[in-house]
MARBAMI-278207 format. One line per 2 residues: their letters; for each residue y, z, x of C-alpha. Coordinates in Angstrom, 3 decimals, padded with zeros to 6 digits. Layout:
a> Y,Z,X; ...
REM end
This chain:
xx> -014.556,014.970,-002.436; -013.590,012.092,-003.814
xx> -010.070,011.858,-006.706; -010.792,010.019,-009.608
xx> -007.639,009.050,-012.070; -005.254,011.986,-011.987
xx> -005.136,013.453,-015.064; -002.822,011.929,-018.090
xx> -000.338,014.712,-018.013; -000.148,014.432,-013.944
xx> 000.850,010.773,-014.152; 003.728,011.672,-017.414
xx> 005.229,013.973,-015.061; 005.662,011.522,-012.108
xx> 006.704,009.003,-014.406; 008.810,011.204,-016.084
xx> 010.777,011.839,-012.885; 010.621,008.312,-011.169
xx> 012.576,006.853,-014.535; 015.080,010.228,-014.832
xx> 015.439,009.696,-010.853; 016.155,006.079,-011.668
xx> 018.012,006.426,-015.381; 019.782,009.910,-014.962
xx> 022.297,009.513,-018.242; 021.466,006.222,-018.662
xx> 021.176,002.567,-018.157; 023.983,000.965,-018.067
xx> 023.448,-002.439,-017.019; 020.460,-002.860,-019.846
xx> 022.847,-001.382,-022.265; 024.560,-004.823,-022.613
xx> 021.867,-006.184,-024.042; 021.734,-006.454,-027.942
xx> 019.206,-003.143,-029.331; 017.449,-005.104,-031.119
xx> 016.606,-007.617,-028.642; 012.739,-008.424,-027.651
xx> 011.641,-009.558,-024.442; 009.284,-010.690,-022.797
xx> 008.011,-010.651,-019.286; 005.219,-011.147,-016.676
xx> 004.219,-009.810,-013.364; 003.464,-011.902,-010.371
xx> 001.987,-011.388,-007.186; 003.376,-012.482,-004.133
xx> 000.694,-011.703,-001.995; -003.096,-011.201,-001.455
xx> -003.528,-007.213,-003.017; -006.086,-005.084,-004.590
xx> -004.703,-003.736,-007.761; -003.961,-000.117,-008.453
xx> -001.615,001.799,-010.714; -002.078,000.113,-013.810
xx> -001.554,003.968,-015.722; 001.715,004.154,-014.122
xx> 003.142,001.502,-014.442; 001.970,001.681,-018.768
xx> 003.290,004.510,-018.651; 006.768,003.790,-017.660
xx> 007.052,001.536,-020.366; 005.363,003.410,-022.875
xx> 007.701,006.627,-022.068; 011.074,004.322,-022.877
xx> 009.605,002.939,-026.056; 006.150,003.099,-027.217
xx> 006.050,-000.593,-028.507; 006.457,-001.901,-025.110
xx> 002.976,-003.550,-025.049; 001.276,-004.612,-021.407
xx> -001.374,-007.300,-021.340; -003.436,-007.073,-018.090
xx> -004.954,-010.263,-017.128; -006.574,-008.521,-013.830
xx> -008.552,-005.191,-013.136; -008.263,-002.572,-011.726
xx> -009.305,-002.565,-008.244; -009.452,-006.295,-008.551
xx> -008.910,-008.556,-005.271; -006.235,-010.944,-006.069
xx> -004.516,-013.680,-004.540; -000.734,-014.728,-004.371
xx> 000.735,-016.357,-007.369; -001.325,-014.332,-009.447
xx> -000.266,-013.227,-012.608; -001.504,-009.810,-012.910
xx> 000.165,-009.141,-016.320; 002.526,-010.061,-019.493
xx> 004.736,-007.791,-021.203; 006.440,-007.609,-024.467
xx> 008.382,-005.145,-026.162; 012.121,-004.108,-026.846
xx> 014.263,-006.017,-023.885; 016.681,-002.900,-023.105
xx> 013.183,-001.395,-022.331; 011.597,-003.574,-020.013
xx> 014.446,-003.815,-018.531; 014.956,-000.086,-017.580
xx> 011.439,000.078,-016.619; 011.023,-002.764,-014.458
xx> 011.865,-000.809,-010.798; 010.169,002.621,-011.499
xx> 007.027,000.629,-013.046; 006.726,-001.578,-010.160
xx> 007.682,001.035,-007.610; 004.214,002.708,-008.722
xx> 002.358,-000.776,-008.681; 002.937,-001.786,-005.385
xx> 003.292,001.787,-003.532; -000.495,002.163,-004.587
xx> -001.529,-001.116,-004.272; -000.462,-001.396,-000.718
xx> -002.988,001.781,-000.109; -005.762,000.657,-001.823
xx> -005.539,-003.148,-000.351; -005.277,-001.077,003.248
xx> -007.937,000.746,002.915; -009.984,-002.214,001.536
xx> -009.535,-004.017,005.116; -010.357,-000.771,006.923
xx> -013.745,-000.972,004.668; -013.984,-004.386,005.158
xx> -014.065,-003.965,008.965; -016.910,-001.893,008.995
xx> -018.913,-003.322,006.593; -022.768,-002.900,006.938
xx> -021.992,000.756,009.290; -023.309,004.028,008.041
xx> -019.430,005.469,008.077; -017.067,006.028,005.669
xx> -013.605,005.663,005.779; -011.443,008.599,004.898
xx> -007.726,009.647,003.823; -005.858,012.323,005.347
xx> -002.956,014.707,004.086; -000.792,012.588,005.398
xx> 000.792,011.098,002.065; 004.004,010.002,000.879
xx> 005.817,013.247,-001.065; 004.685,013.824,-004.814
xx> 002.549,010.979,-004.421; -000.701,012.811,-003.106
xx> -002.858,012.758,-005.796; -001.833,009.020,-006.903
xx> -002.425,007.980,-003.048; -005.760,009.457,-002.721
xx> -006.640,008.067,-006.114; -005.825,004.727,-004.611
xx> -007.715,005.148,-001.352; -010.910,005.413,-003.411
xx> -009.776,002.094,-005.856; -009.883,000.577,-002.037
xx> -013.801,001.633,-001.311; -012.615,004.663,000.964
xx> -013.393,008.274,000.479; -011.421,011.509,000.323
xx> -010.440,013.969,002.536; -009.513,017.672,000.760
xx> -006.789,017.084,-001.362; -004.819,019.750,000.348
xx> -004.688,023.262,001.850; -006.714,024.649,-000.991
xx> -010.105,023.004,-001.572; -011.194,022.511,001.949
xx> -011.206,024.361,005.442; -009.628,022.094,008.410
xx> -009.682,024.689,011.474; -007.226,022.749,014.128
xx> -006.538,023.831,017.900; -003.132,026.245,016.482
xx> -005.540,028.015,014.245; -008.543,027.896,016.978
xx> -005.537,029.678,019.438; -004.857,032.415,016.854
xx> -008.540,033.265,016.261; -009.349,033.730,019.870
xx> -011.859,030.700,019.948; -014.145,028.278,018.061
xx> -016.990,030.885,017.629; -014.800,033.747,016.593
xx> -012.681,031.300,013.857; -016.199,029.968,012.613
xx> -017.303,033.607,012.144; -014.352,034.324,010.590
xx> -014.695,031.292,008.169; -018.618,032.234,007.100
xx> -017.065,035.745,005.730; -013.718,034.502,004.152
xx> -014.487,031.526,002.938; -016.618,030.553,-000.644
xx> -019.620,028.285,000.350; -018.499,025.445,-002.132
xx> -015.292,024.732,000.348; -016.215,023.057,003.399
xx> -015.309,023.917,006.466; -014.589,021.655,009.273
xx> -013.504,022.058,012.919; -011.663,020.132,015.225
xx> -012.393,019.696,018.922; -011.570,017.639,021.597
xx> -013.864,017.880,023.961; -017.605,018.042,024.835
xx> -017.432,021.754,025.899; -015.692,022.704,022.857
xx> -017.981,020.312,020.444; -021.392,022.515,021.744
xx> -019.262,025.596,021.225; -018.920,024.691,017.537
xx> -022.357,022.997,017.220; -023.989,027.063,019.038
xx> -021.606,028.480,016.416; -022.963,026.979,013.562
xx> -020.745,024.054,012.902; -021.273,021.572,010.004
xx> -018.672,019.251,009.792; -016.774,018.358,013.593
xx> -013.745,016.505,013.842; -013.253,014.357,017.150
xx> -010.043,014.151,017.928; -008.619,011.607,020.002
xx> -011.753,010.377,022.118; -012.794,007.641,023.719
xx> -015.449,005.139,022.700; -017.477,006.600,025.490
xx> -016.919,009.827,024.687; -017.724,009.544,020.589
xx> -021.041,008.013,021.740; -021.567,010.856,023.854
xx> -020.745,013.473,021.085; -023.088,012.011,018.616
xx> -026.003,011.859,021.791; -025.260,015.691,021.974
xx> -024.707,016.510,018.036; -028.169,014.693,017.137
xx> -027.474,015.206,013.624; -026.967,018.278,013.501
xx> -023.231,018.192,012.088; -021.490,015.698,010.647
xx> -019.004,013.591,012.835; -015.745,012.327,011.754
xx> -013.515,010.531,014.284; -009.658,010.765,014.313
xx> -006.729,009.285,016.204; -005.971,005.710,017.762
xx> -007.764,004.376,015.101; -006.457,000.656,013.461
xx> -007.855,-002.475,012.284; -008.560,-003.894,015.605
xx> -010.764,-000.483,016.954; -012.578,000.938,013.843
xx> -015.215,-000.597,013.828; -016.079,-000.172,017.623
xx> -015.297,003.844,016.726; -018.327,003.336,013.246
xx> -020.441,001.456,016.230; -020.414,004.654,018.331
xx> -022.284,006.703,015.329; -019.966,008.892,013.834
xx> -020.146,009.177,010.414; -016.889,009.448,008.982
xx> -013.344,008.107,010.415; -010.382,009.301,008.894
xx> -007.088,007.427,009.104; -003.524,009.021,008.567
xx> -002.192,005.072,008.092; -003.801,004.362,004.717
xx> -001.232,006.692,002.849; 001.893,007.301,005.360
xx> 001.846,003.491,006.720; 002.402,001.911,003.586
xx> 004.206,-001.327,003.770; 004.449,-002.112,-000.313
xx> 002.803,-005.130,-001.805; 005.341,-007.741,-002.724
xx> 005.454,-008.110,-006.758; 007.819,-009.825,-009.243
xx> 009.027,-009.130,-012.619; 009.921,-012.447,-014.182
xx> 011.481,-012.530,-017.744; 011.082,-015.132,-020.099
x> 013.027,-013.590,-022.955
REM end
Protein backbone atom coordinates (compact mmCIF):
# COMPACT_ATOMS: atom_id res chain seq x y z
CA UNK A 1 0.00 0.00 0.00
CA UNK A 2 1.52 2.86 -0.80
CA UNK A 3 -0.47 6.91 -0.20
CA UNK A 4 -0.23 9.00 -3.01
CA UNK A 5 -1.32 12.94 -2.55
CA UNK A 6 -4.25 12.99 -0.15
CA UNK A 7 -7.04 14.06 -1.78
CA UNK A 8 -7.77 18.05 -2.41
CA UNK A 9 -10.59 18.24 0.02
CA UNK A 10 -8.36 16.21 2.77
CA UNK A 11 -5.61 18.82 2.60
CA UNK A 12 -8.60 22.09 2.73
CA UNK A 13 -9.68 20.59 5.84
CA UNK A 14 -6.23 20.44 7.58
CA UNK A 15 -5.49 23.69 6.30
CA UNK A 16 -8.62 24.91 7.19
CA UNK A 17 -7.97 24.07 10.85
CA UNK A 18 -4.12 24.77 11.13
CA UNK A 19 -4.99 28.69 10.03
CA UNK A 20 -8.51 28.80 12.35
CA UNK A 21 -6.15 27.06 15.11
CA UNK A 22 -3.67 29.80 14.34
CA UNK A 23 -6.21 32.94 13.32
CA UNK A 24 -9.30 32.12 15.61
CA UNK A 25 -11.14 35.82 15.19
CA UNK A 26 -8.41 37.16 13.63
CA UNK A 27 -5.03 38.52 12.99
CA UNK A 28 -4.24 41.11 14.75
CA UNK A 29 -0.74 41.88 14.34
CA UNK A 30 -1.17 41.73 10.23
CA UNK A 31 -4.12 43.92 10.68
CA UNK A 32 -1.77 46.96 10.98
CA UNK A 33 -0.77 46.68 7.81
CA UNK A 34 -2.47 48.93 5.09
CA UNK A 35 -5.41 46.40 3.04
CA UNK A 36 -4.28 47.24 0.18
CA UNK A 37 -0.76 46.55 0.67
CA UNK A 38 1.24 43.86 -1.65
CA UNK A 39 4.03 41.90 -0.57
CA UNK A 40 6.30 40.00 -1.43
CA UNK A 41 8.29 37.16 -0.04
CA UNK A 42 10.61 34.11 -0.46
CA UNK A 43 11.35 30.91 1.27
CA UNK A 44 14.77 29.78 2.26
CA UNK A 45 16.24 26.75 3.38
CA UNK A 46 18.39 26.49 6.17
CA UNK A 47 19.38 23.13 5.79
CA UNK A 48 20.03 20.09 3.50
CA UNK A 49 15.99 18.69 2.99
CA UNK A 50 13.96 16.83 0.55
CA UNK A 51 10.95 18.85 -0.25
CA UNK A 52 7.41 17.91 0.59
CA UNK A 53 4.17 19.76 1.20
CA UNK A 54 4.14 22.05 -1.52
CA UNK A 55 -0.17 21.54 -1.59
CA UNK A 56 -0.22 22.69 1.87
CA UNK A 57 1.55 25.14 2.14
CA UNK A 58 -0.52 26.72 -1.51
CA UNK A 59 -3.12 26.10 0.11
CA UNK A 60 -2.75 28.18 3.13
CA UNK A 61 -2.27 31.02 1.09
CA UNK A 62 -4.74 30.39 -1.39
CA UNK A 63 -7.54 29.86 1.50
CA UNK A 64 -6.72 33.68 2.93
CA UNK A 65 -6.84 35.21 -0.51
CA UNK A 66 -6.82 33.52 -3.74
CA UNK A 67 -4.35 36.03 -5.43
CA UNK A 68 -1.63 35.04 -3.17
CA UNK A 69 0.52 33.55 -6.00
CA UNK A 70 3.59 30.91 -5.06
CA UNK A 71 6.44 30.49 -7.50
CA UNK A 72 8.32 27.19 -6.81
CA UNK A 73 11.80 27.25 -7.94
CA UNK A 74 12.33 23.45 -6.59
CA UNK A 75 10.30 20.09 -6.87
CA UNK A 76 8.75 18.17 -5.19
CA UNK A 77 10.70 15.52 -3.66
CA UNK A 78 13.71 17.47 -4.74
CA UNK A 79 17.14 17.11 -2.67
CA UNK A 80 18.17 20.51 -1.75
CA UNK A 81 20.87 22.15 -0.07
CA UNK A 82 21.03 25.06 2.57
CA UNK A 83 20.59 28.53 1.32
CA UNK A 84 18.29 27.34 -1.11
CA UNK A 85 15.55 29.26 -2.19
CA UNK A 86 12.80 26.90 -2.58
CA UNK A 87 10.17 29.59 -3.47
CA UNK A 88 8.86 33.39 -4.03
CA UNK A 89 5.63 34.66 -3.08
CA UNK A 90 3.48 37.53 -3.95
CA UNK A 91 0.15 38.52 -3.14
CA UNK A 92 -1.85 40.84 -0.67
CA UNK A 93 0.78 41.53 2.43
CA UNK A 94 -1.96 41.11 5.35
CA UNK A 95 -2.10 37.62 3.63
CA UNK A 96 1.23 36.37 3.55
CA UNK A 97 1.57 37.52 6.54
CA UNK A 98 -1.20 35.45 8.31
CA UNK A 99 -0.11 32.52 6.43
CA UNK A 100 3.45 32.45 6.95
CA UNK A 101 3.46 29.96 10.37
CA UNK A 102 0.59 27.52 9.40
CA UNK A 103 2.15 27.33 5.69
CA UNK A 104 5.51 26.61 6.91
CA UNK A 105 4.39 24.49 9.82
CA UNK A 106 3.17 22.01 6.92
CA UNK A 107 6.51 22.51 4.88
CA UNK A 108 8.88 21.54 7.25
CA UNK A 109 6.73 18.93 9.47
CA UNK A 110 6.69 16.86 6.11
CA UNK A 111 9.82 17.65 4.89
CA UNK A 112 11.61 16.48 7.94
CA UNK A 113 9.78 12.89 7.17
CA UNK A 114 10.46 12.60 3.80
CA UNK A 115 14.34 13.83 4.13
CA UNK A 116 14.35 10.93 7.12
CA UNK A 117 13.21 8.46 5.35
CA UNK A 118 15.44 9.38 2.35
CA UNK A 119 18.65 8.56 4.65
CA UNK A 120 17.01 5.37 5.91
CA UNK A 121 16.77 4.52 1.94
CA UNK A 122 19.93 5.80 1.37
CA UNK A 123 21.49 3.39 3.90
CA UNK A 124 20.37 0.47 2.29
CA UNK A 125 20.80 1.23 -1.03
CA UNK A 126 21.43 -1.70 -3.51
CA UNK A 127 19.38 -4.36 -0.65
CA UNK A 128 16.28 -6.16 -1.74
CA UNK A 129 14.27 -4.36 1.39
CA UNK A 130 12.09 -1.73 1.64
CA UNK A 131 11.72 0.66 4.15
CA UNK A 132 8.36 1.10 5.75
CA UNK A 133 6.15 3.62 7.95
CA UNK A 134 4.27 2.64 10.86
CA UNK A 135 1.02 4.06 12.64
CA UNK A 136 3.00 5.80 14.63
CA UNK A 137 2.25 9.46 13.27
CA UNK A 138 1.89 12.79 14.60
CA UNK A 139 -2.19 13.45 15.31
CA UNK A 140 -4.31 14.53 12.15
CA UNK A 141 -1.27 14.34 10.26
CA UNK A 142 -1.46 10.54 9.15
CA UNK A 143 -2.31 10.68 5.81
CA UNK A 144 0.06 13.85 5.05
CA UNK A 145 2.99 11.81 6.94
CA UNK A 146 2.62 8.69 5.04
CA UNK A 147 2.28 10.73 1.89
CA UNK A 148 5.66 12.09 2.77
CA UNK A 149 7.34 8.80 3.63
CA UNK A 150 6.76 7.74 0.01
CA UNK A 151 8.09 11.53 -1.46
CA UNK A 152 11.29 10.06 0.65
CA UNK A 153 11.60 6.55 -1.49
CA UNK A 154 9.94 4.53 1.49
CA UNK A 155 6.83 2.48 1.36
CA UNK A 156 3.62 2.24 3.36
CA UNK A 157 2.45 0.40 6.04
CA UNK A 158 -1.74 0.15 6.32
CA UNK A 159 -2.89 3.43 6.78
CA UNK A 160 -4.69 2.41 9.88
CA UNK A 161 -6.91 -0.11 11.69
CA UNK A 162 -9.07 -0.53 8.65
CA UNK A 163 -7.26 -1.60 5.47
CA UNK A 164 -4.85 -4.05 6.89
CA UNK A 165 -4.65 -6.96 9.56
CA UNK A 166 -1.60 -6.46 12.18
CA UNK A 167 -2.24 -9.53 14.69
CA UNK A 168 0.20 -8.45 17.81
CA UNK A 169 1.03 -10.67 21.01
CA UNK A 170 -2.43 -8.84 23.05
CA UNK A 171 -4.52 -10.05 20.21
CA UNK A 172 -2.42 -13.50 19.80
CA UNK A 173 -3.32 -13.81 23.96
CA UNK A 174 -7.06 -13.28 23.33
CA UNK A 175 -7.28 -15.79 20.45
CA UNK A 176 -5.70 -18.59 22.33
CA UNK A 177 -2.58 -18.76 19.93
CA UNK A 178 -1.01 -17.98 16.53
CA UNK A 179 -2.81 -20.91 14.73
CA UNK A 180 -6.20 -20.32 16.23
CA UNK A 181 -5.96 -16.16 15.46
CA UNK A 182 -4.72 -17.10 11.81
CA UNK A 183 -7.77 -19.38 11.46
CA UNK A 184 -9.78 -16.93 12.73
CA UNK A 185 -8.37 -14.27 10.26
CA UNK A 186 -8.86 -16.71 6.91
CA UNK A 187 -12.82 -16.68 7.87
CA UNK A 188 -13.28 -12.97 9.00
CA UNK A 189 -11.23 -11.30 7.03
CA UNK A 190 -11.75 -10.18 2.93
CA UNK A 191 -8.71 -11.57 0.93
CA UNK A 192 -7.81 -8.01 -0.48
CA UNK A 193 -6.65 -6.95 3.33
CA UNK A 194 -3.52 -8.44 4.31
CA UNK A 195 -2.90 -10.01 7.16
CA UNK A 196 0.25 -9.98 9.06
CA UNK A 197 1.51 -11.53 12.32
CA UNK A 198 3.89 -10.66 14.77
CA UNK A 199 6.26 -13.01 16.58
CA UNK A 200 9.15 -12.94 18.50
CA UNK A 201 10.61 -15.90 18.45
CA UNK A 202 11.71 -18.93 16.34
CA UNK A 203 9.09 -21.28 17.94
CA UNK A 204 6.40 -18.90 17.40
CA UNK A 205 7.69 -17.84 13.66
CA UNK A 206 7.21 -21.91 12.50
CA UNK A 207 3.91 -21.77 14.34
CA UNK A 208 2.75 -19.01 11.98
CA UNK A 209 4.75 -20.23 8.93
CA UNK A 210 2.59 -24.37 9.78
CA UNK A 211 -0.42 -22.04 10.08
CA UNK A 212 -0.30 -20.56 6.91
CA UNK A 213 1.36 -17.27 7.48
CA UNK A 214 2.10 -14.74 4.68
CA UNK A 215 3.39 -11.75 5.94
CA UNK A 216 5.64 -12.20 9.63
CA UNK A 217 6.68 -9.42 11.60
CA UNK A 218 10.03 -9.89 13.68
CA UNK A 219 9.91 -8.12 16.48
CA UNK A 220 12.79 -7.08 18.34
CA UNK A 221 15.54 -9.71 17.20
CA UNK A 222 18.86 -9.93 16.93
CA UNK A 223 21.02 -9.84 13.82
CA UNK A 224 21.61 -13.47 14.48
CA UNK A 225 18.38 -14.27 15.03
CA UNK A 226 16.74 -12.35 11.70
CA UNK A 227 19.31 -14.40 9.73
CA UNK A 228 18.09 -17.37 11.33
CA UNK A 229 14.33 -16.58 10.65
CA UNK A 230 14.82 -15.99 7.03
CA UNK A 231 17.16 -19.61 6.97
CA UNK A 232 13.87 -21.15 8.42
CA UNK A 233 11.10 -18.98 6.41
CA UNK A 234 12.91 -19.83 2.93
CA UNK A 235 10.57 -17.65 1.23
CA UNK A 236 7.83 -18.79 2.16
CA UNK A 237 6.40 -15.50 3.92
CA UNK A 238 7.40 -12.29 3.72
CA UNK A 239 9.74 -10.84 6.52
CA UNK A 240 9.57 -7.46 7.91
CA UNK A 241 11.87 -6.52 10.81
CA UNK A 242 10.87 -4.13 13.68
CA UNK A 243 12.44 -2.53 16.73
CA UNK A 244 16.05 -1.12 17.56
CA UNK A 245 16.22 -0.13 14.24
CA UNK A 246 18.25 3.52 13.33
CA UNK A 247 20.59 4.84 10.89
CA UNK A 248 23.59 3.22 12.27
CA UNK A 249 21.87 -0.70 12.27
CA UNK A 250 19.50 -0.85 9.20
CA UNK A 251 21.34 -1.80 6.96
CA UNK A 252 23.07 -4.72 8.92
CA UNK A 253 19.08 -5.72 9.73
CA UNK A 254 18.41 -5.48 5.15
CA UNK A 255 21.93 -7.61 5.18
CA UNK A 256 20.29 -10.38 7.25
CA UNK A 257 17.47 -10.94 4.35
CA UNK A 258 14.39 -9.68 5.50
CA UNK A 259 12.48 -8.01 3.18
CA UNK A 260 10.84 -5.20 4.66
CA UNK A 261 11.93 -3.01 7.89
CA UNK A 262 9.54 -0.81 9.29
CA UNK A 263 10.52 2.17 11.42
CA UNK A 264 8.16 4.01 13.98
CA UNK A 265 10.95 7.13 13.82
CA UNK A 266 10.20 8.34 10.29
CA UNK A 267 6.77 9.91 11.41
CA UNK A 268 6.85 10.23 15.45
CA UNK A 269 10.74 11.35 15.51
CA UNK A 270 10.38 14.27 13.53
CA UNK A 271 12.81 16.98 14.28
CA UNK A 272 11.37 19.83 11.61
CA UNK A 273 13.51 21.11 8.81
CA UNK A 274 14.70 24.60 9.50
CA UNK A 275 12.97 27.14 6.86
CA UNK A 276 12.66 30.95 6.59
CA UNK A 277 10.14 33.30 5.39
CA UNK A 278 11.95 36.43 4.32
CA UNK A 279 9.91 39.51 3.09
CA UNK A 280 11.00 41.88 0.72
CA UNK A 281 7.86 43.99 0.57
Amino acid sequence: MTASLPAFHHIAAQVAQALTEDIASGDVTASLIPADRQGQAQVIARESLVVCGQAWFNECFRQLNPECQIDWQVAEGSTQTANTVLCHITGPARALLSAERSALNFLQTLSATATETRRYVDAIAGLPCQIMDTRKTLPGLRLAQKYAVTVGGGVNQRVGLYDGVLIKENHILAAGSITAALAQAKCDIPPHIPVQIEVENHAELEEALTAGATLILLDNMDYSQLRQAVALTAGRAQLEASGNVNLETVREIAATGVDRISIGGLTKHVQAIDLSMRFTF
